[in-house]
C-alpha positions as CSV (number, residue, x, y, z in Angstrom):
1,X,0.0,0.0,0.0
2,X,1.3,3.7,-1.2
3,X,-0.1,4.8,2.6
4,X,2.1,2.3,3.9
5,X,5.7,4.4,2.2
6,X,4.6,7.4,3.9
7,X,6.6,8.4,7.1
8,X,5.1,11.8,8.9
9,X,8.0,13.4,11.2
10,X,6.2,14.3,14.6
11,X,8.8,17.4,14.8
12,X,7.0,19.0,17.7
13,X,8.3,19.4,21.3
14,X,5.6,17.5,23.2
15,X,4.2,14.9,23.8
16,X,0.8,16.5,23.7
17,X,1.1,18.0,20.5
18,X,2.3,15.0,18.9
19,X,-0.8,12.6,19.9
20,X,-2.9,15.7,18.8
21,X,-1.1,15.0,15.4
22,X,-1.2,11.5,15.3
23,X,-5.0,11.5,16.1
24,X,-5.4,13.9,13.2
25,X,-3.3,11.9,10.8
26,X,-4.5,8.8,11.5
27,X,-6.9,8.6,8.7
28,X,-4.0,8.8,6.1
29,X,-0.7,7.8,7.6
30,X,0.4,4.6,9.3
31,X,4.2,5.6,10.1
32,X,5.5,8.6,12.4
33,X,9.0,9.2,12.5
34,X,9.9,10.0,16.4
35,X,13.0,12.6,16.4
36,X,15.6,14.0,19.2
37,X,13.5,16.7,20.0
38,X,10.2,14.5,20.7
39,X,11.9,11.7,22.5
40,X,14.0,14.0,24.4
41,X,11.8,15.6,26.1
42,X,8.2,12.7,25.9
43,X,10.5,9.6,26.0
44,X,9.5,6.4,25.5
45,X,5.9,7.6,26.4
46,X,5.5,8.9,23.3
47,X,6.7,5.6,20.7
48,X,3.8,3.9,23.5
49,X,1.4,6.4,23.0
50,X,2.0,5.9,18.4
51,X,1.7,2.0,19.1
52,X,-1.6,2.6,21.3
53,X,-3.1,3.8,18.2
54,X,-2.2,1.2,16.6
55,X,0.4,2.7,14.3
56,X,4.0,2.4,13.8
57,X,7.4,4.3,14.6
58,X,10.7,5.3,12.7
59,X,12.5,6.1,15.9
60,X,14.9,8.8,14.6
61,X,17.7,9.2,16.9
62,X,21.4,8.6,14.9
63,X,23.0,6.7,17.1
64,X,27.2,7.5,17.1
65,X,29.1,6.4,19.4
66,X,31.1,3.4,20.7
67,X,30.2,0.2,19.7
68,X,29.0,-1.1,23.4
69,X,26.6,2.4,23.6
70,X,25.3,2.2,20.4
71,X,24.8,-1.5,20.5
72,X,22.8,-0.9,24.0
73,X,21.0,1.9,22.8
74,X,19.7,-0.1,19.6
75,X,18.7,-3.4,21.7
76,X,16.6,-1.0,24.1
77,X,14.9,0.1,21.1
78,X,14.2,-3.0,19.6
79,X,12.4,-3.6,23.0
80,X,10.4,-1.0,22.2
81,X,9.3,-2.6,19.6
82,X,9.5,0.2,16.9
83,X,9.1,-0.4,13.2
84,X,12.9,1.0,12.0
85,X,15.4,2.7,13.9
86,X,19.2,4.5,12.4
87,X,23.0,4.6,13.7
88,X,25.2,6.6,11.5
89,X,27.7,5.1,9.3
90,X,30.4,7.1,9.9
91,X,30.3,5.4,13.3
92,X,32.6,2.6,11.6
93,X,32.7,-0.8,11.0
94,X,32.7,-2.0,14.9
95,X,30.0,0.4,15.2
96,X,27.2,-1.3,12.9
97,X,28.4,-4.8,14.1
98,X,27.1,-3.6,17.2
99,X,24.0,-2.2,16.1
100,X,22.7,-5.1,13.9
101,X,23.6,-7.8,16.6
102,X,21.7,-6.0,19.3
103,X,18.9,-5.0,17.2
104,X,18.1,-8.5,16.9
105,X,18.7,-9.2,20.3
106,X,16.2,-6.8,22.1
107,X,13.7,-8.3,19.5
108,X,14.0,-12.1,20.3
109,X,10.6,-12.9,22.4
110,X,9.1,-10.3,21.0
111,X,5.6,-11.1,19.1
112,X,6.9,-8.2,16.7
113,X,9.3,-8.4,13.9
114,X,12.6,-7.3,14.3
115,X,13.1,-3.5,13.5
116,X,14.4,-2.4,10.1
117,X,18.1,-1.5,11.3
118,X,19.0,1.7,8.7
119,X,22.3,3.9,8.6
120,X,22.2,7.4,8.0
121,X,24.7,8.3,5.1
122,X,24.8,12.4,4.3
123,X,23.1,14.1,6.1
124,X,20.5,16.3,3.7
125,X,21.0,19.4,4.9
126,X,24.3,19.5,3.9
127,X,26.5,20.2,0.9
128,X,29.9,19.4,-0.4
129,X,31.3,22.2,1.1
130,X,30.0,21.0,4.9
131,X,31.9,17.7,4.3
132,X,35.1,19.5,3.5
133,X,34.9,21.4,6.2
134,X,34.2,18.0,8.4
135,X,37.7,16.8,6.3
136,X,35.7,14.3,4.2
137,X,37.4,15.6,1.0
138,X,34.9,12.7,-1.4
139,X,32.3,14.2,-3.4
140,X,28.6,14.1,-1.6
141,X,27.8,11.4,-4.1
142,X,30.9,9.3,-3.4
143,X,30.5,9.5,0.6
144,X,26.8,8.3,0.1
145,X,27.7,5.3,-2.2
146,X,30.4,4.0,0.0
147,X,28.8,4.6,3.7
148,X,25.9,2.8,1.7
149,X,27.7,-0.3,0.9
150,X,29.7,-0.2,4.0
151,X,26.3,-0.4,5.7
152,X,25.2,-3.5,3.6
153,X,28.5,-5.6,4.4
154,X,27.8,-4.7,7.9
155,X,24.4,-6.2,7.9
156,X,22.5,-3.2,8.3
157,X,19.0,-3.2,6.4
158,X,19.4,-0.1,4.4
159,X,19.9,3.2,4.5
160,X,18.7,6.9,4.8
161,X,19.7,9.2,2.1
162,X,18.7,11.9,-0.2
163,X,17.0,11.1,-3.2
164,X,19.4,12.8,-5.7
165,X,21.5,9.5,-4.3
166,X,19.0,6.9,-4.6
167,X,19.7,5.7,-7.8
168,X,23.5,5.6,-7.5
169,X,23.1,3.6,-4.2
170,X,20.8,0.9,-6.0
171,X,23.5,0.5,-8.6
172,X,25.8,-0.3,-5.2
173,X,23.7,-2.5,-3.4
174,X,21.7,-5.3,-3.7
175,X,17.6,-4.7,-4.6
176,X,16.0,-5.7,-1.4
177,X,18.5,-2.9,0.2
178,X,15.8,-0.7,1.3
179,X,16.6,3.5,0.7
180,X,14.0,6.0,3.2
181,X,14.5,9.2,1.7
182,X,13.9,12.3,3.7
183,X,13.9,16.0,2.5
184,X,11.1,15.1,0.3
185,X,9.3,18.3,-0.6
186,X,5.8,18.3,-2.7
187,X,5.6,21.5,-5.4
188,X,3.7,23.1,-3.3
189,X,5.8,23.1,-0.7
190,X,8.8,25.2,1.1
191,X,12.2,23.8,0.8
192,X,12.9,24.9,4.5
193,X,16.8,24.3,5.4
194,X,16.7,21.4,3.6
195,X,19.5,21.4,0.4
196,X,19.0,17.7,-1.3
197,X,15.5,17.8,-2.1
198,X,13.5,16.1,-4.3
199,X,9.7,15.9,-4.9
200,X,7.4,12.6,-3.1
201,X,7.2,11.0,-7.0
202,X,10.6,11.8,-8.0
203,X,11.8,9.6,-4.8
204,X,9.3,6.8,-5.7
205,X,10.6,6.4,-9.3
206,X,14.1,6.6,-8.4
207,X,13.5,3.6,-6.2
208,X,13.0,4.7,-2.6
209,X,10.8,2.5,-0.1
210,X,10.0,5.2,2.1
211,X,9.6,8.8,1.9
212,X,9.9,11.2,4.8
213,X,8.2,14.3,5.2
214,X,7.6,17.0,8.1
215,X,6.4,20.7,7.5
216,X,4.5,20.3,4.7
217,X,2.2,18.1,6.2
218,X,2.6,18.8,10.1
219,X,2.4,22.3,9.6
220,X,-0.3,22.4,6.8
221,X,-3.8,24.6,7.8
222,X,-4.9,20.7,7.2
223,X,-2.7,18.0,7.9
224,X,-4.7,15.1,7.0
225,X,-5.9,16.7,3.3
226,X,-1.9,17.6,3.2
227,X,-1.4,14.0,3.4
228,X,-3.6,12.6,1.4
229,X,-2.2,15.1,-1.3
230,X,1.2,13.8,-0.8
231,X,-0.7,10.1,-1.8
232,X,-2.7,10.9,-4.2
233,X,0.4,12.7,-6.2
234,X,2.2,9.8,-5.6
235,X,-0.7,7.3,-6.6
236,X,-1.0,9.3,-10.0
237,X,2.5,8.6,-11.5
């Protein structure tokens, strides 16, 4: 199902306005993507308040660290029993070991499957120039292609990246190597600070499994019609 590619990011700073959102959205979207901000200050409350409704989380929070944190962090998560969960790549090797061994081993007992381990590539918010300045002196294209096979031989289950990278990362992966693209924008939308952009049927013909989109929708007069937009444009291509 087309609803079922559609990821809403609950960028708000409460848990209150979040189930507001999710109670409004419900109609027309099945995924919420949880951020830093959200979980920081609702917790886990607020990936038990999305499953109450019977819907599903991307718990967004980029794990980086050492291999022991990280790998704790992801098998608490997986005992949360969200749908998909990310680590960075640039963590290293050591790193995503960590990850995908713990993810599966907060989810054994669990009636749920295991969440869809994914590693965050570039960033979309930034440009070549931010990577230089990082002293990653690749292309943006390059970085993304080899973070994204590096997550593959590490047995993550895909990645997140922008989706003027999809196609090049299909060509570097295998084709159940699944892509969520965020910074999706709909013509009618504002780009916001985002820099890699591309539109909700641009990401779907390139090849991505999930698309992720905030502002447009959460901060539409009409979230739910925003939505269904967004599904509707896509259903059309």
């Amino acid at each position: 199902m087309i609803k079922d590619r559609l990821i809403v990011a609950l960028d708000v700073p409460s848990l209150k306005e979040a189930e507001k959102l999710v109670k409004t959205l419900s109609p027309a979207v099945n995924i919420f993507k949880v951020g830093k901000e959200l979980f920081t200050s609702a917790g886990p409350d607020v990936v038990k308040m999305i499953h109450a409704k019977k819907k599903k989380v991307f718990l967004d929070l980029k794990f980086h660290d050492i291999p022991n944190t990280v790998g704790s962090a992801c098998e608490a998560a997986a005992k949360l029993g969200v749908f998909m969960l990310n680590v960075h790549v640039s963590g290293g090797r050591a790193m995503l070991y960590a990850a995908a061994q713990s993810v599966a081993k907060g989810s054994r007992g669990r009636k749920t499957k295991a969440p869809i381990l994914l590693g965050v590539t570039v960033l979309t918010s930034m440009t070549e120039e931010d990577l230089k300045e990082t002293g990653v002196k690749k292309k943006v294209q390059d970085q993304v292609r080899d973070l994204a096979k590096l997550a593959q031989n590490c047995g993550l289950d895909g990645v997140v990246a922008s989706g003027q990278e999809i196609e090049l990362i299909r060509k570097a992966t295998s084709p159940s190597f699944i892509i969520v693209t965020p910074g999706v924008r709909p013509l009618w939308a504002a780009h916001g600070d985002q820099k890699r952009i591309v539109t909700p049927v641009q990401a779907m013909q390139k090849g991505a499994h999930f698309i992720v989109v905030g502002r447009p929708i959460t901060q539409s007069t009409d979230p739910c019609k925003a939505a269904r937009d967004i599904l509707e444009e896509i259903n059309r291509q």
